[in-house]
FILOKOL-541744 format. One record per residue (C-alpha): residue number from 1; x, y negated, z negated. Coordinates in steps of 0.02 Angstrom, whole numbers, plus 50000, padded with zeros to 5 digits. Last residue first. Example, Ala and Ser with C-alpha at 12.3 -4.5 7.8 and 13.67 -1.06 7.14 Angstrom:
<recs>
   num      xx      yy      zz
     2   50684   50053   49643
     1   50615   50225   49610
</recs>
This chain:
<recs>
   num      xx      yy      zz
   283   50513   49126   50503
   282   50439   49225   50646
   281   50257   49233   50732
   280   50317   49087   50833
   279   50134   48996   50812
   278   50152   49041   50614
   277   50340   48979   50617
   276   50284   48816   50697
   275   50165   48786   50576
   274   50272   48805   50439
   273   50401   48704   50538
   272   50281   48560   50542
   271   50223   48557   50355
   270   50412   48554   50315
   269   50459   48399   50443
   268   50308   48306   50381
   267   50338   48330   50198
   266   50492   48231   50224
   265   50654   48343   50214
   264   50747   48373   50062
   263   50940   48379   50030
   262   50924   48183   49949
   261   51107   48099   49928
   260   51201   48061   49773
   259   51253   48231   49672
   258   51229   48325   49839
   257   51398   48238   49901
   256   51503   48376   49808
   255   51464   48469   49965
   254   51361   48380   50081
   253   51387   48477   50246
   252   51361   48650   50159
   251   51217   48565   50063
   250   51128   48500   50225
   249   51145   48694   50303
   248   51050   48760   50160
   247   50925   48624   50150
   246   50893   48627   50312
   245   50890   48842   50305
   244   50738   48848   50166
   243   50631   48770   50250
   242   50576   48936   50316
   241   50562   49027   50164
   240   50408   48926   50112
   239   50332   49020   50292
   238   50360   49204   50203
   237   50174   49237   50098
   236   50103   49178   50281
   235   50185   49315   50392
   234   50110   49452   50282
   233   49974   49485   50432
   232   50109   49469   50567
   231   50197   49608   50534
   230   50384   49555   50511
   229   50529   49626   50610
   228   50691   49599   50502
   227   50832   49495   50575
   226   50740   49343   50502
   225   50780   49406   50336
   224   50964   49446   50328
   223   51000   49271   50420
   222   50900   49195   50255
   221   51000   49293   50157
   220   51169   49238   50221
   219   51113   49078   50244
   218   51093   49099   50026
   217   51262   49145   50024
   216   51327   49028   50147
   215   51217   48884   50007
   214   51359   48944   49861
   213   51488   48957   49961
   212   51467   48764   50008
   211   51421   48736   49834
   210   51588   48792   49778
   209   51689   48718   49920
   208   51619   48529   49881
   207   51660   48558   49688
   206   51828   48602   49726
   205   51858   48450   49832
   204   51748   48344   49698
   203   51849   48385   49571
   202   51802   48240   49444
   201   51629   48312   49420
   200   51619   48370   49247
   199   51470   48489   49257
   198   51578   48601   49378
   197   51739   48591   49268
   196   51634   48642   49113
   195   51569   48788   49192
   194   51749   48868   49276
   193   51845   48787   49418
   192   51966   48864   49549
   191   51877   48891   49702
   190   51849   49072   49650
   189   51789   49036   49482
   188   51650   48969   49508
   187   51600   49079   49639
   186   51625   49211   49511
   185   51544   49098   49368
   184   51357   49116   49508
   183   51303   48932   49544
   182   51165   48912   49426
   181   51247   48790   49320
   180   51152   48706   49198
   179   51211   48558   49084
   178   51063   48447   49084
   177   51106   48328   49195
   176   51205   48456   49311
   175   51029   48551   49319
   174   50951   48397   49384
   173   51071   48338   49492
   172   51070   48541   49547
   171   50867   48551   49607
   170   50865   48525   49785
   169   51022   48658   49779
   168   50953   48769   49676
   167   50788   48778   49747
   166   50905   48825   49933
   165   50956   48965   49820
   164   50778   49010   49775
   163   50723   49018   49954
   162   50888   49103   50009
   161   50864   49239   49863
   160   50673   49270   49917
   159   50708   49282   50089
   158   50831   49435   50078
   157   50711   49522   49957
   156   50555   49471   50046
   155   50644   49547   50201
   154   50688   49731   50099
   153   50505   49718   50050
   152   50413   49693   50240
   151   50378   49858   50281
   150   50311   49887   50099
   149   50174   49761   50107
   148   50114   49803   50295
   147   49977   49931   50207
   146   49920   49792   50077
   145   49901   49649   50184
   144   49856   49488   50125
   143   49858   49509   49945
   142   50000   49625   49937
   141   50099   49509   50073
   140   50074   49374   49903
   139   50142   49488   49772
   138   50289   49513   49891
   137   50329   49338   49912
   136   50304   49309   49742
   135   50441   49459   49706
   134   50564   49361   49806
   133   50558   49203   49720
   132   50555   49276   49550
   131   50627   49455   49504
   130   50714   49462   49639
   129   50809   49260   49627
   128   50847   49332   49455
   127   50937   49484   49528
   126   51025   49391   49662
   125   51107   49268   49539
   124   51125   49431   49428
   123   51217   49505   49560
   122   51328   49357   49619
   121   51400   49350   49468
   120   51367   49249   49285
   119   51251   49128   49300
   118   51280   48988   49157
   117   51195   48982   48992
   116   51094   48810   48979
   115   50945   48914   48905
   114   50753   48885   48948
   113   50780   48935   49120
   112   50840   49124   49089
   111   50654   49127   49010
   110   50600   49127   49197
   109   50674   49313   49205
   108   50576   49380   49077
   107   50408   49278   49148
   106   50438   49360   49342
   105   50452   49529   49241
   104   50276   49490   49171
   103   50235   49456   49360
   102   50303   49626   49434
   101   50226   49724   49268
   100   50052   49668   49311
    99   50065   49748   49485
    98   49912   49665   49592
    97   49765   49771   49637
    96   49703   49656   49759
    95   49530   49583   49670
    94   49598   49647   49497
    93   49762   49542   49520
    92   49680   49395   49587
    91   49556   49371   49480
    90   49670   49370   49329
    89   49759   49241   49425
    88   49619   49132   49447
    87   49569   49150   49261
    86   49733   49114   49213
    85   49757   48969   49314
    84   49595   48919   49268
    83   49627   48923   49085
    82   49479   48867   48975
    81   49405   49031   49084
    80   49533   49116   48971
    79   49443   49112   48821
    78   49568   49111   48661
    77   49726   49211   48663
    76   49746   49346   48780
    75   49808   49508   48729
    74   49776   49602   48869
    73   49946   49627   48930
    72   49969   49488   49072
    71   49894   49386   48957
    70   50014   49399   48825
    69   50138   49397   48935
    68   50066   49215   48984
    67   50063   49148   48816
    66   50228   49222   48773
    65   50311   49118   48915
    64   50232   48931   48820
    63   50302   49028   48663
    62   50464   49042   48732
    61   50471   48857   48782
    60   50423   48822   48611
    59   50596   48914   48570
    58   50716   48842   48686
    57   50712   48662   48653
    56   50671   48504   48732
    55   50489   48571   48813
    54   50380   48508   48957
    53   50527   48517   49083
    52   50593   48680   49028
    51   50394   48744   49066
    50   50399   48686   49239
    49   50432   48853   49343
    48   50335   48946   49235
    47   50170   48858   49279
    46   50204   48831   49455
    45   50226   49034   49475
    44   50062   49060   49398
    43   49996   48904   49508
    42   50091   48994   49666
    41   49974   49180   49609
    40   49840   49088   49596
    39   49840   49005   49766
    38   49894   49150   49855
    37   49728   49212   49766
    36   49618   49100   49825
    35   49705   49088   50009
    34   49656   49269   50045
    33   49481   49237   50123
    32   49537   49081   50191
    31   49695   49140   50308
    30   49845   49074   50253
    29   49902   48891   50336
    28   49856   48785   50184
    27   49939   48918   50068
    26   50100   48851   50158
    25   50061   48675   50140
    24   50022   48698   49940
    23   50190   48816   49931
    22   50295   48680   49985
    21   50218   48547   49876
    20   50257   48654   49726
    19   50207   48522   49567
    18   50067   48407   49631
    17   49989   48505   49779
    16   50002   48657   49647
    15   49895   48564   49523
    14   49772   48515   49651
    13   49765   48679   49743
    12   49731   48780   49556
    11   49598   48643   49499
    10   49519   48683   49680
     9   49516   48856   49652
     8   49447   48840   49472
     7   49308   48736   49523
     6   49198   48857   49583
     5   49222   48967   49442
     4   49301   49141   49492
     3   49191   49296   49425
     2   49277   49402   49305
     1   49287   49583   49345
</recs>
């Protein structure tokens, strides 16, 4: 097993304070013998998460994902202590026994971001939101509690779609800019526009009743979630989920009004329902 640097952890908090605020606060709040590897495993995330900002085509983007699959696989190039994500999250996953194919099957589904093709149904909206947002959230109840893991995966499924839809949301100026839709076609479609309609912008009545389906979905979820009865030792790995219902309930309201007004709440607010939810016991 390779032995974590003392400076790795720290590199890892600093880079995830800077580019996954919400996940910084939340790892803040997990107890301190796991928070090393929660910490990993939300750089690792980080780190795919950005990549389409750091590249302006497709392909080098692919190469940045290769990189990781490579590690994931054994095929590591160079020394990965130059890494300390990598080193921290190859830590992680002998330290807890973490499922290598989960996290190379987070990097297929991140390569979805690289390309401006749009989401086609519901059911590969919720598919990528599984194989991303909701499978972190189970990686991380692994690493805090093994044995109350699998009582909690149909709620990390449910939470992990409403946290990435509510993603969505705080991210779609972006997205529009650059000619992504993430809103599923079928929604789309139902309110009477199609892609190139969407990116547009003129139909701001249609636009409005798309992305108000499109955040009742992810309520849905979230609703889905907090019916479930969660131990309290994988509470932590579900408190970014939590913020997840202003910005759900602010896009509803906004509708086509998104485009020009900020969904997010001040880091205050967010640090203070975390808390909250860990006091509660409940997200």
């Amino acid at each position: 097993m390779s032995e974590t640097k003392p400076g790795n952890q720290e590199i890892c908090l600093a880079m995830l304070r800077d580019n996954d605020r919400d996940r910084y606060l939340a790892s803040l709040l997990s107890p301190d013998d796991k928070r090393a590897a929660l910490v990993a495993l939300y750089a690792f995330n980080a780190e795919l998460a950005k990549v389409r900002d750091l590249v302006h085509e497709p392909l080098p983007g692919e190469v940045r994902m290769q990189y990781w699959r490579d590690l994931l696989e054994g095929s590591a190039h160079g020394s990965t202590e130059a890494n300390p994500v990598a080193a921290e999250l190859l830590t992680a996953i002998e330290a807890h026994r973490l499922p290598r194919q989960t996290l190379i099957n987070m990097i297929e589904a991140r390569i979805f971001d690289l390309y401006d093709d749009p989401m086609e149904s519901r059911s590969a909206l919720e598919g990528y939101a599984g194989e991303t947002a909701s499978a972190l959230i189970q990686l991380a109840s692994l690493v805090l509690s093994p044995e109350d893991a699998a009582k909690s995966a149909d709620a990390a499924g449910h939470a992990g779609v409403a946290q990435a839809i509510a993603g969505m949301l705080l991210l779609m100026p972006l997205h529009r800019h650059r000619g992504q839709v993430y809103i599923p076609l079928e929604i789309l479609s139902a309110t009477g526009l199609d892609r190139d309609s969407f990116l547009a912008g003129e139909d701001k009545a249609r636009i409005s009743a798309a992305i108000e389906a499109f955040a009742g979905l992810g309520r849905d979820h979230l609703a889905k979630a907090r019916a479930a009865t969660l131990p309290a030792s994988v509470l932590p790995a579900f408190l970014p989920a939590t913020i997840a219902e202003p910005v759900l309930k602010k896009a509803q309201k906004a509708g086509a009004g998104l485009f020009d007004q900020p969904l997010q709440s001040a880091q205050w607010r967010r640090q203070f329902a975390m808390t909250m939810a860990m006091m509660r016991k409940k997200i």
